[in-house]
MARKOL-427536 format. One record per residue (C-alpha): x, y, z. Coordinates in steps of 0.001 Angstrom, whole numbers. Each point is the difference from the previous one (the first is absolute). Example, Ala and Ser with C-alpha at 12.3 -4.5 7.8 and 13.67 -1.06 7.14 Angstrom:
2
12300	-4500	7800;
1370	3440	-660;
//
This chain:
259
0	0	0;
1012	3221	-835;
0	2898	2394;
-2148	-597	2831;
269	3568	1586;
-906	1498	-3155;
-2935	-2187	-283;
-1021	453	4074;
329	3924	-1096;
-2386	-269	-2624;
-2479	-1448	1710;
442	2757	2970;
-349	2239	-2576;
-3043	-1669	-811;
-1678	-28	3045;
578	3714	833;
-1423	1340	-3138;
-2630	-2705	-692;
1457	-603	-3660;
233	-3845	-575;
2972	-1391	-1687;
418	-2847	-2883;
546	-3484	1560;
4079	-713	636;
-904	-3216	-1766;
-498	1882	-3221;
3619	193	-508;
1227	-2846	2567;
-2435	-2765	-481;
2113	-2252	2018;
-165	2008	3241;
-1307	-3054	3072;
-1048	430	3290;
3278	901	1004;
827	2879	-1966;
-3407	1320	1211;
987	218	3637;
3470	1490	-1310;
-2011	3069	-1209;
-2367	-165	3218;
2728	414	2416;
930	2957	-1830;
-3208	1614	-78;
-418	-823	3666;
3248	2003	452;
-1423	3158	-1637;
-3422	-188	1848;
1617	-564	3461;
2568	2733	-649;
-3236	2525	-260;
-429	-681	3669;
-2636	-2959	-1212;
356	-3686	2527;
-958	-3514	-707;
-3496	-956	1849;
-327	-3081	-940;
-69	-2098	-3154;
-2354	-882	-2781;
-271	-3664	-1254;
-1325	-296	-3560;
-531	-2578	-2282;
-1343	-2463	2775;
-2538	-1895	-1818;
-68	-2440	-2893;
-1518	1686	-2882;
2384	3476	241;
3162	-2216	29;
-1244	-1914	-2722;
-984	3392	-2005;
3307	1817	1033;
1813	-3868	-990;
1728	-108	3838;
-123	-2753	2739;
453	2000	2852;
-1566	3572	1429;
2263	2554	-279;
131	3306	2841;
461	3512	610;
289	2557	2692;
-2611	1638	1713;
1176	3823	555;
-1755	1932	2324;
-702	2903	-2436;
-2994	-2487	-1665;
-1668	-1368	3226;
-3572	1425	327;
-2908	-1110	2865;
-3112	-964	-201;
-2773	2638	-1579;
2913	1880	-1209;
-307	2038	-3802;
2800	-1479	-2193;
730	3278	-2836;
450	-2248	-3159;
2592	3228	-939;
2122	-2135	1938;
442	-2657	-2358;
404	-1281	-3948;
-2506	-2783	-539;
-1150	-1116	3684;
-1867	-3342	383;
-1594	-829	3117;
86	-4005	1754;
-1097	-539	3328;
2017	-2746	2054;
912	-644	3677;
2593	1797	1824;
2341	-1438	2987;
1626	2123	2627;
3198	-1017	1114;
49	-678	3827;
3294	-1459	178;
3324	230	-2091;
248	-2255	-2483;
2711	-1349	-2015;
626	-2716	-2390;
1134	-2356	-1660;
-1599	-2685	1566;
-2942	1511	1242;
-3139	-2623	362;
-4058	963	-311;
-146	-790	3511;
3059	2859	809;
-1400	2027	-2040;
-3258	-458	1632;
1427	386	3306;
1633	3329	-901;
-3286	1889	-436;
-1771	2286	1474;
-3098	-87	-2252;
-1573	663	-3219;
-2002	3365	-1573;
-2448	-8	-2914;
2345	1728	-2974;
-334	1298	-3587;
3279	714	-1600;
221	2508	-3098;
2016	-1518	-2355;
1269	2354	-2962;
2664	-377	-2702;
2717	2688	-739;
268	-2371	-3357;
-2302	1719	-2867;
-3229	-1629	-353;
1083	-3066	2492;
1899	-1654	-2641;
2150	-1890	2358;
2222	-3332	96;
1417	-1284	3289;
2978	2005	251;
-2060	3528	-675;
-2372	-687	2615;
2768	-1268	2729;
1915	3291	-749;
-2954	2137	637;
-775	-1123	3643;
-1987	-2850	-1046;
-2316	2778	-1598;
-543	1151	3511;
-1996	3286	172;
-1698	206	3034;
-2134	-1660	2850;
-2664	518	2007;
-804	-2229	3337;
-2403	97	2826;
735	528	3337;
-1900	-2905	1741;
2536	-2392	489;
-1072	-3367	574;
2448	-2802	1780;
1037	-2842	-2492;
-1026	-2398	2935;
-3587	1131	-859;
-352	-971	-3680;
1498	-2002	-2665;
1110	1523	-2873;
-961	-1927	-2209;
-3690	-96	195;
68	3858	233;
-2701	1089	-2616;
-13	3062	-1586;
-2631	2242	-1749;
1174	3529	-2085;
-2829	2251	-1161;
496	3305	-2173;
-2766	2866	1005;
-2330	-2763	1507;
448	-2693	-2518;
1754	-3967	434;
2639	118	-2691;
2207	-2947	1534;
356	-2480	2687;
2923	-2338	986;
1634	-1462	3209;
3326	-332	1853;
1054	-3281	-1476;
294	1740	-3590;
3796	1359	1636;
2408	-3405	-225;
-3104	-1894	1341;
642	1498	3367;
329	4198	299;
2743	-1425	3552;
2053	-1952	-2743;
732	3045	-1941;
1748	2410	3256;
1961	-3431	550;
914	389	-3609;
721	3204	173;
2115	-259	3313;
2330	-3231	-1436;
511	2515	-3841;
899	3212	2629;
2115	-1865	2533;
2127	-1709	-3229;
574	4008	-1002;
1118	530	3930;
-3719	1757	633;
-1811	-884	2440;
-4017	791	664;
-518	2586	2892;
-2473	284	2337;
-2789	2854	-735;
879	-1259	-3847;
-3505	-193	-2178;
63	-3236	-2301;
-2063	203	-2989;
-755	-3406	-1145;
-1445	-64	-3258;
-2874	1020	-1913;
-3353	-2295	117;
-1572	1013	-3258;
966	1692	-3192;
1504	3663	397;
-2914	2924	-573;
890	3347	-1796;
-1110	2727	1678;
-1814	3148	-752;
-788	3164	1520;
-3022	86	2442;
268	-3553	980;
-596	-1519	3246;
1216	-3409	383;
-703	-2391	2806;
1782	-3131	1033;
-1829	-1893	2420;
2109	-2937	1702;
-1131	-3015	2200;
596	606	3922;
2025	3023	-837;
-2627	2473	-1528;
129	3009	-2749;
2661	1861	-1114;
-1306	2930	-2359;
1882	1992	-2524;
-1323	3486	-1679;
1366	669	-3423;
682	4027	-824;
1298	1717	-3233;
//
């Protein structure tokens, strides 16, 4: 791969003045997984140095049918800066972002520190302090979303932004996996899904995430939000709209989209 900084700088650029750039895989159709987090450790460089910090972390690609469109095996991840985190009821200005999608999933909070490899579901259970209802905003700095692997790992896992409730409910008090969800636009049922859609088990993806970190020397930190992966297909977003995700045992989360 050629010039990773360059490429991080571009995609700074990018998310400052809300231009989207052509996919690196244009010109370096061999870029993997690998040069992706090249350029994302870059890009993290720049954000932090603007007095940004690392929240947490975003886990995407978690279920079957978006590594099977993207053509990956595993999820891939991104950090959470503290810039993008919004609460419950909030208005999100879509003058914030490019293309913004919205997918509501469950969110962990870090109880414990948490570092990997090795980490087991159980651990990573253990290290908990509880789950939120969450919708993360999902937007591409890459013109008209016309990303491969590598684009998408570069760009924070096309991390935009996320908002979460502020019930939090203890993970001795639910399983995951049976977590149903319900998302309505201005009223309206436009998707359902469930907890199981993220690696079969939303738990299975932090311990994931924790054994990827801890073989980069990172560890998870307590206070860190985990999002685990989107239960239904991404929804573009549109001025005026109110969208509701309504989770099993841990309630509503509500987003209010402005120009």
């Amino acid at each position: 791969m050629t010039d990773p900084r360059g490429k991080a700088q571009a995609l700074y650029d990018a998310r400052r003045t809300r231009t989207p750039i052509s996919p690196f895989t244009d010109t370096e159709p061999t870029l993997g997984m690998a040069d992706g987090y090249a350029v994302q450790r870059e890009l993290v460089a720049l954000l932090l140095a603007d007095g940004d910090r690392i929240v947490g972390y975003k886990v995407g690609l978690t279920s079957e049918p978006m590594q099977k469109m993207i053509g990956v095996g595993s999820p891939d991840y991104g950090p959470v800066l503290g810039s993008t985190v919004y609460r419950d009821g909030d208005e999100v200005p879509l003058s914030r972002f490019i293309s913004p999608k919205l997918e509501a999933e469950i969110v962990f909070v870090l109880g414990e520190r948490l570092e990997g490899p090795g980490v087991t579901i159980t651990e990573a259970r253990a290290a908990l302090a509880g789950a939120v209802a969450g919708v993360e905003i999902v937007d591409s700095r890459i013109v008209d979303w016309r990303i491969q692997l590598a684009d998408t790992v570069a760009d924070l896992a096309s991390n935009g932004a996320v908002a979460v409730s502020s019930r939090l409910v203890p993970v001795t008090e639910l399983d995951a996996r049976l977590v149903g969800m319900t998302l309505t636009r201005n009223g309206e049922l436009i998707d359902t899904g469930a907890g199981a859609a993220a690696l079969g088990d939303p738990v299975a993806v932090v311990a994931w995430l924790a054994n990827v970190l801890g073989g980069n020397g990172i560890a998870l930190e307590p206070g860190h939000l985990i999002l685990t992966g989107a239960l239904h297909a991404a929804v573009p977003m549109t001025p005026g709209d109110v969208f509701r995700a309504e989770f099993d045992r841990l309630g509503p989360v509500t987003v209010r989209v402005r120009s």
